[in-house]
ROVO-258348 format. One record per residue (C-alpha): residue in one letter; x, y, z negated. Coordinates in steps of 0.02 Angstrom, whole numbers, plus 50000, padded with zeros to 5 digits. Each point is the difference from the previous one (the first is absolute). Example, Ala and Ser with C-alpha at 12.3 -4.5 7.8 and 13.67 -1.06 7.14 Angstrom:
! residues 2
a506154977549610
s500695017250033
***
This chain:
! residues 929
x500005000050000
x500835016350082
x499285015649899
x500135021050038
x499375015049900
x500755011550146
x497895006950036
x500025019550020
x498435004049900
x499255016949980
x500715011049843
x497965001249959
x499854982749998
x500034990449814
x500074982150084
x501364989849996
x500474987550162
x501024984550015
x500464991050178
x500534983049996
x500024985350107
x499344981749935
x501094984250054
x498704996150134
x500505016250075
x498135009349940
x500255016349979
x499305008549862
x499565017449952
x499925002749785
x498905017149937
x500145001849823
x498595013149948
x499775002049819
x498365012750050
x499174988950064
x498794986849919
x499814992350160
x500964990750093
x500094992650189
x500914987850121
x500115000250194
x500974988350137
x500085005350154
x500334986450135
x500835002150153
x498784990450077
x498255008850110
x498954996850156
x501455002350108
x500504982149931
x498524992850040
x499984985350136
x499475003350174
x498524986549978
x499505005749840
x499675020749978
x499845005449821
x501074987149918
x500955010949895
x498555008649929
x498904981449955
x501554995949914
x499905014349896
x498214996949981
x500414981949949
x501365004149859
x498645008149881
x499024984850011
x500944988049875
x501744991849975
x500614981549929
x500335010349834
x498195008749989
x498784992650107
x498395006249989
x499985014350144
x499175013749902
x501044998749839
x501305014250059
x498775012950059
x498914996249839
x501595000549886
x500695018050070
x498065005249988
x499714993849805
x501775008149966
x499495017650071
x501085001450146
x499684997450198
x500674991850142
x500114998450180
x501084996750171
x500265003750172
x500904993950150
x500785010950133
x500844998350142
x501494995249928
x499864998049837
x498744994649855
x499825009249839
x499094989349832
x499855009949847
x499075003049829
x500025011349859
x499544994149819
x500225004749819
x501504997249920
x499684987349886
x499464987850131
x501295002550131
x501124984249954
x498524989550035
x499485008850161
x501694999850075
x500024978449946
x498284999350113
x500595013850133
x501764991550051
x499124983050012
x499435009550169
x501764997250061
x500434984549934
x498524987649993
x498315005550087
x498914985450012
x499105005350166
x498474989949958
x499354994050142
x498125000849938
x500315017850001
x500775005650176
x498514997550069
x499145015149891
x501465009550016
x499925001750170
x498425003949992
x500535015149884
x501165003650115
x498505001950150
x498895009649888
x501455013449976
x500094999450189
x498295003150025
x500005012749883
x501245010550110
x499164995750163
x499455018350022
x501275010449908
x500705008350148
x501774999249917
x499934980450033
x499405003550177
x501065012050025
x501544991549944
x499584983250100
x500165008950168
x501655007549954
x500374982349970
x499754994350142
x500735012950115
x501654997149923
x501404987350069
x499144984449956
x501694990549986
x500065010549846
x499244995549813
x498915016049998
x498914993550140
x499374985249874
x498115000949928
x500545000149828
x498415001249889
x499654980850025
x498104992950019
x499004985650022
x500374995750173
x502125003349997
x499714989949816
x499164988150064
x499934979650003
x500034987549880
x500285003649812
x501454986549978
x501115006350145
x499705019549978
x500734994749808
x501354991650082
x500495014750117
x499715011149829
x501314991249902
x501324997750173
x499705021349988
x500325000049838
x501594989949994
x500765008950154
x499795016649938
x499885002149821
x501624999249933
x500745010749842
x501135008550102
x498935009350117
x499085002749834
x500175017249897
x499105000649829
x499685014649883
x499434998849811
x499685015749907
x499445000849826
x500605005549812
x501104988349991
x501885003449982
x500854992750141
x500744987249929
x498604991049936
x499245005650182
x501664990150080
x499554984649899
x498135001050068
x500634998850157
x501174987649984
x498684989449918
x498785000950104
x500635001550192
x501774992349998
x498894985250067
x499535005550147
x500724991250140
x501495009450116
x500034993050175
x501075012650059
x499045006250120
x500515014950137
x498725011450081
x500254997050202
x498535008450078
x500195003550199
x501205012450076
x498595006750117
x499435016050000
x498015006649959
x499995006050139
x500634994650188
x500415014550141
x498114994250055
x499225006549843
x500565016849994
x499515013650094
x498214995349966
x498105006449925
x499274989449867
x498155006150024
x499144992649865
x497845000949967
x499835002049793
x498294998549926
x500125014249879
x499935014550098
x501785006350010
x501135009850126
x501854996149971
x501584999050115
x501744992749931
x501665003650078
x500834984049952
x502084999750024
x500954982749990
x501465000049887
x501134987149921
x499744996149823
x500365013049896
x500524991649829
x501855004850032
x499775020050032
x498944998949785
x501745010249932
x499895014150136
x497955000750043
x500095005750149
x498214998050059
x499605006549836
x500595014550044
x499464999250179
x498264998549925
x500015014749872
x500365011250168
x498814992550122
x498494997049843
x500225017949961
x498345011549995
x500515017649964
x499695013350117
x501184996150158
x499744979949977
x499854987050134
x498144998549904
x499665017649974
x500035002150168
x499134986750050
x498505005049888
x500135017850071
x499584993150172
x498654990449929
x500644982850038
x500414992849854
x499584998849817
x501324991049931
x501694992350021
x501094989549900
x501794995350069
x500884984249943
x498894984049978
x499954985050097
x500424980949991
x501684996249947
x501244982249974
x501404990650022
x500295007750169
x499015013450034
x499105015949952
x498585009550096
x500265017949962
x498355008050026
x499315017050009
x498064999249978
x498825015050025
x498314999249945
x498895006550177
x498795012149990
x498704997450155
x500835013750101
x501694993549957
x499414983450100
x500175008650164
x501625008449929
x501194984950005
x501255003950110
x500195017549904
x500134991149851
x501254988250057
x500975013450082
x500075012049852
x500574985049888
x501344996450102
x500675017650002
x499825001749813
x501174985049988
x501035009250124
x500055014349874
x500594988049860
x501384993250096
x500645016450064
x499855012549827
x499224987649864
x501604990849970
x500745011649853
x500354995049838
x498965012949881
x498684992350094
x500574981849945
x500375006549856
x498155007649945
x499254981350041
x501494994449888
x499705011049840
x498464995050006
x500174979149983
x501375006849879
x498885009649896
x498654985350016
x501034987049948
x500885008849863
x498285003249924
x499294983750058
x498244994249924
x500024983249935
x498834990350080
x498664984249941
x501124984949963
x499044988550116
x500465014150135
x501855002549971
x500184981449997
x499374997150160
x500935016350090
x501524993349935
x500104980550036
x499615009050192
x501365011549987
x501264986649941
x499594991150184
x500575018550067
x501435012349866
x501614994649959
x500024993449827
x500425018849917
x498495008350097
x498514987349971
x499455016849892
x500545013950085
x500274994950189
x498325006350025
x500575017749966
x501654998850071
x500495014550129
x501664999149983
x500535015150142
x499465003650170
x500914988350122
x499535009350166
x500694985150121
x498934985249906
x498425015950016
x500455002550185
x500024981650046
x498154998549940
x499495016250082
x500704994050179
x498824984949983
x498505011449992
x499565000950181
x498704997450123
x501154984750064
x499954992449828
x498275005649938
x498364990650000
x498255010749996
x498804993649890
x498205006750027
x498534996849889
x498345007550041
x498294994450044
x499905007150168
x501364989650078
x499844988750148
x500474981149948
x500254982950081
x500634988749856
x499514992549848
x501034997749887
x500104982649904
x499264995149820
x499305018649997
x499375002650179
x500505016749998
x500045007850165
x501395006650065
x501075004750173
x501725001050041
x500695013250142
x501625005650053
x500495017950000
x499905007050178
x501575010150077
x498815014549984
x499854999149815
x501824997249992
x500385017550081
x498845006849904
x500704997049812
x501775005950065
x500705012749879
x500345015450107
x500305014449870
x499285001749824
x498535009249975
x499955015749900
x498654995949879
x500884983349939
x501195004449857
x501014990449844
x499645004349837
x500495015549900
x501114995749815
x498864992549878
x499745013049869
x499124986949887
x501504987050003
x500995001849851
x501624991349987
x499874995949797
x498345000949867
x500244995949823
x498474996149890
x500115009249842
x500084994349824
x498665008349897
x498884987249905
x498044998150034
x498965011249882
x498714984049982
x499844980850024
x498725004550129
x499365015650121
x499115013649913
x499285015350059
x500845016050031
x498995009450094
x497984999449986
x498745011050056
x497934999150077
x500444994350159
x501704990949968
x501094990449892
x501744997550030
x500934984549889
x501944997050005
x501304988049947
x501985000449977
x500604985550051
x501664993749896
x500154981650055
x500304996050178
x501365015250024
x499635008050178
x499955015750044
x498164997150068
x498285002849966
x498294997450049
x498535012750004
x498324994650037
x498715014050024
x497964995550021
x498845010850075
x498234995949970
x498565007450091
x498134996950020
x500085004750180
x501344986450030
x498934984150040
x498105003249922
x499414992850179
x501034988650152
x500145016650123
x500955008949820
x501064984249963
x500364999050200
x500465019549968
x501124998349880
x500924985450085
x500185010450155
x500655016749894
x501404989249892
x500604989550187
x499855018650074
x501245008249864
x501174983150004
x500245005850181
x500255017849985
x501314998449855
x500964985950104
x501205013450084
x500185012049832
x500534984549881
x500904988050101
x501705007149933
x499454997949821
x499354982250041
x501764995150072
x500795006749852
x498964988349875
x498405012049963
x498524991150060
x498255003849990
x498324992050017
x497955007350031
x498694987749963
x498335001349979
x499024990749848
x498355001349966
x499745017249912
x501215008650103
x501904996850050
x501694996849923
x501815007950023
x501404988549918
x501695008850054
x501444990649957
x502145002549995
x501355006249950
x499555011949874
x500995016850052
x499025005350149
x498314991349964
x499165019749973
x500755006750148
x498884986050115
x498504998849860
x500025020850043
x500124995550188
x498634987549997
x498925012049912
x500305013050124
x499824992050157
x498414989849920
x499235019349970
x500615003550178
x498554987850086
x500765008950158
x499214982150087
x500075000550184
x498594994950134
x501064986250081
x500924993449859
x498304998249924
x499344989050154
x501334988749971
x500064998449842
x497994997450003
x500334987550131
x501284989949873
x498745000449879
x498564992350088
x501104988250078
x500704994049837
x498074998049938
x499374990450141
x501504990549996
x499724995549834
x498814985350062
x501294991650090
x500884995649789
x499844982549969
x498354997049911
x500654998449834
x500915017850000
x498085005350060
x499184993549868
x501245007149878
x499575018850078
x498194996249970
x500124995749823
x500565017949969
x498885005450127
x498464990849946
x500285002949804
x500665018449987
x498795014950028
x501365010650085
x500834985850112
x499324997150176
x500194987550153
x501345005950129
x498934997350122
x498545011949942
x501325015349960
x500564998650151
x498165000750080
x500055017249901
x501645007350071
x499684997350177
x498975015349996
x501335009049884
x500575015650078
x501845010849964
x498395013649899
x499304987949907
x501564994149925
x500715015649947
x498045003949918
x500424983149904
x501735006449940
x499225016149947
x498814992549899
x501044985849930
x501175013149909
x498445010549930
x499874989849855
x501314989649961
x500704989749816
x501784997250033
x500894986249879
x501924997550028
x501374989549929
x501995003350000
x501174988449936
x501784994750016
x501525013449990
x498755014449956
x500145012349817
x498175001849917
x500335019550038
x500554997950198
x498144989749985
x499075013949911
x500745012550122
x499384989250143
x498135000349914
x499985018350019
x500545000750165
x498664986850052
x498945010149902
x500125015250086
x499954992250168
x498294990049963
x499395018649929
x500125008050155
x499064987850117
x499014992449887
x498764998449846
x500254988249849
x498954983250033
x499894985949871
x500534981550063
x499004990150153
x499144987849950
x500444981950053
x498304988850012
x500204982649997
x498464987150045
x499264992549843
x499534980150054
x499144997449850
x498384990350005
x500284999950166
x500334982850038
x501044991750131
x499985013850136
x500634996150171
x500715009050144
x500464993450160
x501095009750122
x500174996150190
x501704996450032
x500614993650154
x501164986349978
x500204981650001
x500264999249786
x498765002349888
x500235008749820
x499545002549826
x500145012749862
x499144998549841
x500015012249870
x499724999249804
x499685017249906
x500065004649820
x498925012849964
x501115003749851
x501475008850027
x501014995449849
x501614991249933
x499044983349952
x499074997850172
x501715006650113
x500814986349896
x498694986450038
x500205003850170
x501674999950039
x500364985149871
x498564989050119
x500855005050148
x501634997649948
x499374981449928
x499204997850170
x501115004950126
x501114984150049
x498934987549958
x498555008650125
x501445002950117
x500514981850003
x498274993550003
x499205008750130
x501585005850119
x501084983149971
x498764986949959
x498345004650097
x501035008850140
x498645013449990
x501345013950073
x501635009850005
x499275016049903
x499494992849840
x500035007149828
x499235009949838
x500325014749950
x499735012849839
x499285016550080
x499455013449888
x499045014250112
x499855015949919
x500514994149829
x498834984050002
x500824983749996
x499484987550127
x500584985250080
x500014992850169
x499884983350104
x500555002250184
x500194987450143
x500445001250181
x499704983850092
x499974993250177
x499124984049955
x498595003049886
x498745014150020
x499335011149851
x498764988849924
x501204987149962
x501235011549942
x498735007149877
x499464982849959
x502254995249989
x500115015449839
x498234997049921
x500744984049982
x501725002949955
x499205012549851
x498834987149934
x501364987549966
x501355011349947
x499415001649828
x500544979049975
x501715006750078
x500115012449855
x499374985649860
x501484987250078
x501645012349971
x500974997549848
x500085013449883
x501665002750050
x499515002350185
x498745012349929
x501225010749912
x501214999350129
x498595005650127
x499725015449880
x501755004849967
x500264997950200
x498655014750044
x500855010849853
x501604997250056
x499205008850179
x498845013549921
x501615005649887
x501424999050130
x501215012249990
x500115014450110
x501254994350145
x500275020550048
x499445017649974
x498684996950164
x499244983249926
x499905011349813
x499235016650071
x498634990350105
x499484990049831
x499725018649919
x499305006950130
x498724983250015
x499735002249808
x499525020550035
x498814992750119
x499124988249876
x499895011849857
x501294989949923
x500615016949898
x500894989149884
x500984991250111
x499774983649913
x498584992250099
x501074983250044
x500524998649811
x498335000049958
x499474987250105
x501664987749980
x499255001749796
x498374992850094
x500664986950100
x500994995449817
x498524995249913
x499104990550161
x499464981449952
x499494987650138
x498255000949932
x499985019550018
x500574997550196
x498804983350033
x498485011649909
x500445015050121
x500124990550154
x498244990649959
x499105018049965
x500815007450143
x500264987650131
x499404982449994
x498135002750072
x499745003550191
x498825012749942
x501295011549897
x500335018050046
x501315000050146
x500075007450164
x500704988750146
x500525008850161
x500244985950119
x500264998050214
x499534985150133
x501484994450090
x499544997750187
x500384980249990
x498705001149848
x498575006050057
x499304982250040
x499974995549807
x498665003849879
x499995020549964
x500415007149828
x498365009049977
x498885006649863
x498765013049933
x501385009549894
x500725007150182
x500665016450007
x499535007750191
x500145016249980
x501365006449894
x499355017350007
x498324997449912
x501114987749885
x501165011249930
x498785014549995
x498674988949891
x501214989849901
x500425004349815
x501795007549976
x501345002049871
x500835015750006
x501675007149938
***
């Protein structure tokens, strides 16, 4: 066993890392973090679809599938997931194209045990045979479930207009027909997989938890010395992704949401070497940029384009696509070629002025400043990044090679930028108004491939520079150090500062995670925000409107680490403004200006309208689950509507009546804020006043919206069906307490929590009901609840009904069977979640903030109900569940959809329907807070 401690960590960073290599060459990553009470493990496997045989597509990810589903050591297949469940952590996988990632996170006190049942998945998986047949099944419904998600589509025809001598061309999701055959020899081909490429040196594992690293070292030692070493080597082919042939080509592609997009997509060689330098980095923070002058700026003047972004695409062993993607507005569709051309000369303008080193060296400062003040993360999340990174960083930058810029190396920048050419470029067009021939396979998505014409060549030839395209100006808002400063938190919790009729302003030192950062949160409430759909629809349209007019103004600040978001809610709308603390009032004074401004023109508000109401009536193409999950909100809470009816409203919406809207929003407005992190109680008092003043001279004092929730009481089971149009059917059902206290928010999430893995294993494993299967605790505006949700492509919604009446009725016997032990540990698992430590200053401020919103003015709402869950007996959960939920005939509202392959079976019908949601919600008896 070889061992380093060489990591460069980040001087904000309390954890403590170890790098060692086992005997059977496993490498292993060791996070000692005494904060934490959690602790997690991930292995990443240099293993994906790219690996999978030519006769059998989505091997890679079945085997993954498979591993969960017991080993010689623990058999039964849902002990694992049940285990990490009872012990209040969470788990999960995925495969990729050329790797697979398996990881979990769990309290402390149970992590020996979990990693004894986790690295069995390496060393002895038992690949029952009675149960590849319903995993493959699992595996079909998770296919089916992405049959219409026009990122599936969309990806499949890239695949296969790609060199299909290379890996990328492969179908790698895996279903039913490329799984299928008999049981017996699909095990057999399972375990061949298996054998040829699971070995523990293409394996990287990562534990992190507070344990010091040597008693960490001996975990790992323990428990995955044993996994076999083959000594494997990766060999995939020396082709390229693409041939000569499959450049120099349109990929027109037909999308079912409605969507105008057009991606200049540039073949490079990998790019894991350049990770010291960053060189598209950098190429990206010049050609992403939107201040006045931009590549985009310009492109939105013209009215082309609404967005851009500048660096994404597919990237591996061998390649990278380096695209530039621009977000079509309906004029920009018959723009292309001046898109194209304009692109290209902006990229001529990097390569000729934009290689100087201040400019490198702004990007640099930044990842500098970033990583020196680098919030810690969720352990289950750091585990997982870094068992990835460990297949990409040299052993001393597994931590920081993500933020390495190490100093502007113009030839490695110049030999990317010569490779961005019409001769090396593939167009990428998606948009419903394109002519098509194809279909692609598995998603029939219809596509056609063309080759640019000699005429299109001429005309993206770079002949001079335009005078409108520009690089950026210095950054004002970069600074090159920040220090948080040291002055102790007047209280435990926020407290008020700054109070008035009309506002209320609370604030909060922060003295533990030591970053010069901080997070303000400001509410507006109004009663003219959403009292009807054509108000809410208003409101929408007026915070999307102001996101677009501040783009150009802020962009500077948002490159140098002061972000910003709008967001409406259901009494009004929401700025959280977050950063580095020292310039955070120069843009919370610019935002307030420019939002007073409203100088909204006529075109940018017809395409911005025309965003809107696509992204509404787009909204029906979600899967139906996602649907069903809007209409719970939508059907249940007064001020919530369908995005289908506010968008009936704003097609009439003219550039008058929006301003009117503004006007009146601001007339009477209640304005409750938040700031917390590197802020002094009097820099937060001063801020009061300001805001103060400011609300004084547009507006008058208002008290709080109210928020109306739907009372189901005596109600019944209430049903509501929605027309959805695809081939899976759904569920949703929803429990309420009409109580919104400690005892019932503890009832509920305790039941849930009790429930989750065993209904998860029953009805997605064992009755192969679906892919999207699960419970949930959901409190809506302060009420607990609970929910029951299925997506399924092979029953429709009576039997899914029928499926959880089912499951409730006999989960009571499920509660009676567990030890005592079990029951304890089940309790101490969900306190372990509600209580877990802050991970940064983000995951701290939105907790406050949430409690503000509550009411919680003590700040001690979860200790209050962990006292709860304390004092639960079995009896007390059994007697809630039989009140609340064991008759049919309890109050509940199911929202529910036909899938197109179910309409032959016996409807889900009764005389509890809700058909018009109007008249419902109007009528129906409310709580209100």
């Amino acid at each position: 066993m070889s061992s380093s401690n060489s990591l460069i960590a980040s001087p904000n960073d309390h954890r403590r890392y170890l790098y060692l290599t086992l005997d059977n060459a496993l490498r292993v990553l060791l996070v000692e973090d005494k904060h934490s009470s959690e602790a997690a493990a991930s292995m990443a496997v240099n293993v994906g679809h790219f690996d999978d045989p030519a006769s059998r597509f989505g091997m890679a990810h079945f085997l993954e599938h498979m591993l969960f589903l017991g080993t010689e050591k623990f058999p039964d297949p849902g002990e694992y997931h049940a285990f990490i469940n009872q012990h209040g952590g969470s788990n999960n996988a995925w495969t990729g194209t050329e790797h697979t990632n398996f990881f979990f996170s769990i309290h402390a006190d149970a992590f020996e045990e979990s990693l004894d049942r986790f690295s069995q998945f390496f060393i002895a998986p038992s690949f029952n045979l009675e149960l590849v047949d319903r995993e493959r099944r699992a595996i079909e419904s998770e296919f089916s479930l992405k049959l219409k998600d026009d990122v599936r589509r969309i990806y499949q025809v890239h695949k296969e207009t790609v060199n299909p001598a290379h890996p990328f061309s492969k179908f790698s999701v895996g279903n039913l027909e490329t799984l299928g055959g008999e049981q017996a020899d699909l095990r057999e081909e399972l375990l061949a997989f298996y054998r040829e490429h699971y070995s523990a040196n293409l394996m990287t594992l990562c534990l992190v938890a507070p344990l010091s690293l040597e008693r960490q070292e001996s975990l790992a030692r323990q428990y995955f010395a044993s996994i076999s070493n083959h000594n494997l080597s990766k060999s995939y082919p020396d082709e390229p992704l693409y041939r000569k042939e499959q450049l120099c080509q349109w990929v027109q592609i037909v999308p079912l949401k409605e969507q105008k997009r057009l991606t200049m997509s540039f073949a490079l060689p990998g790019i894991d070497r350049y990770y010291r330098h960053k060189p598209l980095t950098y190429v990206s923070h010049l050609l992403g940029n939107e201040s006045p002058g931009s590549l985009l700026s310009y492109l939105k003047e013209q009215g082309w384009v609404n967005q851009l972004s500048a660096g994404g695409g597919i990237n591996g062993y061998n390649f990278k696509d380096y695209n530039i993607s621009f977000q079509l507005t309906d004029r920009g569709l018959q723009h292309l070629d001046d898109i194209i051309l304009a692109s290209f000369e902006y990229i001529s303008l990097v390569r000729e002025q934009g290689l100087e080193d201040w400019r490198y060296q702004e990007r640099s400062n930044l990842l500098a400043l970033a990583f020196r003040y680098q919030e810690q993360i969720k352990v289950l999340d750091l585990a997982s990044h870094l068992s990835i990174n460990m297949h990409h960083y040299h052993c001393e930058d597994l931590v920081f090679g993500d933020y390495r810029m190490d100093g502007l190396d113009k030839a490695e920048v110049l030999t990317l930028l010569d490779m961005m050419t019409a001769e090396n470029m593939r167009l990428q067009l998606v948009s419903q108004e394109v002519d098509t021939s194809n279909r692609a396979a598995w998603y029939h998505t219809p596509y056609e491939v063309k080759a640019f014409s000699a005429g299109e060549m001429a005309r993206w030839r770079v002949d001079g520079i335009r005078a409108e395209l520009k690089l950026p100006e210095p950054n004002p808002f970069i600074v090159s150090d920040s220090q948080a400063r040291p002055d102790k938190a007047g209280a435990p919790v926020p407290i008020t500062v700054a109070e008035a009729p009309g506002y209320r302003i609370w604030h909060k030192k922060d003295d533990e995670f030591n970053v010069p950062k901080g997070h303000l949160y400001l509410s507006l409430d109004s009663e003219q925000a959403s009292p009807t759909p054509r108000h809410a629809a208003l409101t929408r349209l007026y915070v999307e409107m102001l996101l677009d007019y501040l783009t150009e103004p802020t962009y500077q600040a948002e490159v140098a680490g002061l972000s910003y978001n709008i967001y409406p809610h259901q009494g009004g709308l929401t700025l959280h403004l977050t950063g580095f603390t020292g310039n955070q009032e120069t843009l919370l004074a610019l935002l307030i200006d420019k939002a007073r401004e409203r100088n909204f023109t006529q075109e940018r508000f017809n395409i911005i309208k025309r965003q809107l109401l696509r992204s509404w009536y787009n909204s029906a193409q979600a899967k139906p689950i996602s649907q069903l999950f809007t209409s719970l909100t939508v059907t249940l809470q007064r001020r919530s509507y369908e995005p289908r009816r506010m968008a009936e409203m704003l097609e009439d919406i003219t550039l008058e009546d929006l301003h009117e809207h503004v006007r009146s929003f601001y007339e009477r407005i209640y304005l409750e804020g938040l700031v917390y992190g590197d802020w002094l109680e009097e820099e937060a008092k001063a801020l009061g006043k300001r805001l103060s003043h400011l609300l004084s001279l547009v507006s008058s004092p208002s008290g709080e919206s109210a928020r109306e929730l739907i009372d189901l009481r005596g109600n019944g089971t209430l049903l509501r069906e929605l027309s959805i149009a695809h081939q899976d059917s759904a569920i949703l059902v929803y429990y309420q307490s009409p109580v919104a206290n400690p005892q019932k928010m503890a009832l509920f999430s305790l039941l849930n929590h009790a429930m989750s893995s065993t209904f998860f294993h029953e009805l997605r494993t064992k009755q192969q009901l679906g892919y999207m299967v699960g419970t949930g605790y959901l409190p809506l505006n302060r009420h607990p609840g609970m929910i029951f949700y299925i997506q399924s492509p092979t029953a429709g919604p009576l039997q899914l009904l029928e499926a959880i009446d089912e499951f409730i009725a006999d989960f009571s016997y499920a509660i009676m069977q567990i030890t005592k032990e079990q029951w304890e540990d089940t309790k101490s698992g969900l306190i372990n979640q509600i209580m877990e430590h802050d991970a940064n200053l983000k995951t701290r401020s939105q907790r406050y903030w949430s409690s503000i919103g509550n009411k919680d003015y003590g700040f001690n709402q979860r200790e209050l109900v962990v006292e709860e869950i304390e004092q639960l007996t079995r009896a007390d959960l059994i007697r809630f569940m039989m009140q609340k939920m064991r008759t049919k005939h309890c109050d509940r509202l199911v929202l529910f959809s036909c899938g197109e392959q179910h309409r032959h079976q016996q409807p889900l019908t009764s005389d509890k329907m809700i058909t018009d949601l109007r008249s419902f919600k109007l009528q129906a008896d409310k709580f209100s807070f």
